[in-house]
N, C-alpha and C positions, 0 to 999 in steps of 0.2 A: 510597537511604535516607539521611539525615540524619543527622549525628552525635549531634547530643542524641537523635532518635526512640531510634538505636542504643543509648547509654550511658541513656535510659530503660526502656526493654525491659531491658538489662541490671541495673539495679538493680531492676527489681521481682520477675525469676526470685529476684534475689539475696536480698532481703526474703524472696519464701515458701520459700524453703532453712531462711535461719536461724530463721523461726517454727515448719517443722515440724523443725528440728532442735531447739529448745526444748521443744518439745510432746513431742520423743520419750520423754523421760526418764519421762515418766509413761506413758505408753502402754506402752513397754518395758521393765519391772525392772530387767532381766540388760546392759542394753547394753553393750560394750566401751568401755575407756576412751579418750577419742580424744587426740591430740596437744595439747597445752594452746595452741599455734601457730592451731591449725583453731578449737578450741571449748574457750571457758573459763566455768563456770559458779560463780557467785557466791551462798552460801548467807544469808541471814541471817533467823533467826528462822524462818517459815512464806513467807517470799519469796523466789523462785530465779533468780538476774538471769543469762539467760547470752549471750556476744555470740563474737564469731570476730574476734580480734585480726590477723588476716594479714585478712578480709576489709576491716576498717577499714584497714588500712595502703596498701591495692590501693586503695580508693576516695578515700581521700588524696592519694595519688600522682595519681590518675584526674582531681581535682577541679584539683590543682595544674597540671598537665599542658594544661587546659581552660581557667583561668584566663588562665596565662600566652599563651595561643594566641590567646584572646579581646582581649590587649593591642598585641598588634600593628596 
């Protein structure tokens, strides 16, 4: 298998993670609070932005890691 197939496969598990992790908060009242590292949600007004600061950092590193590789 392919590197890119691989690291795309991997970012779309990763994508429907963090949508049903967004989605949870309303489906679920009571949820536990998570690590602000994992999942950080951003209120403003009647819109709830919420993203996962360690996954952005992983696919940062992932993209740099890719580029760099691609330059040789």
């Amino acid at each position: 298998m392919r590197i890119e197939t691989l690291t795309g496969m991997i970012l779309v598990v990763l994508g429907i993670v963090l949508i049903l992790i967004g989605v949870a908060p309303r489906i679920l009242e009571t949820i536990p609070r998570l690590h602000p590292l994992i999942y950080t949600q951003i209120t403003i007004g009647d819109l709830k932005i919420g993203t996962s600061p360690l996954i952005i950092i992983i696919l940062t590193v992932l993209y740099l890691v890719l580029m760099m590789r691609s330059q040789l």
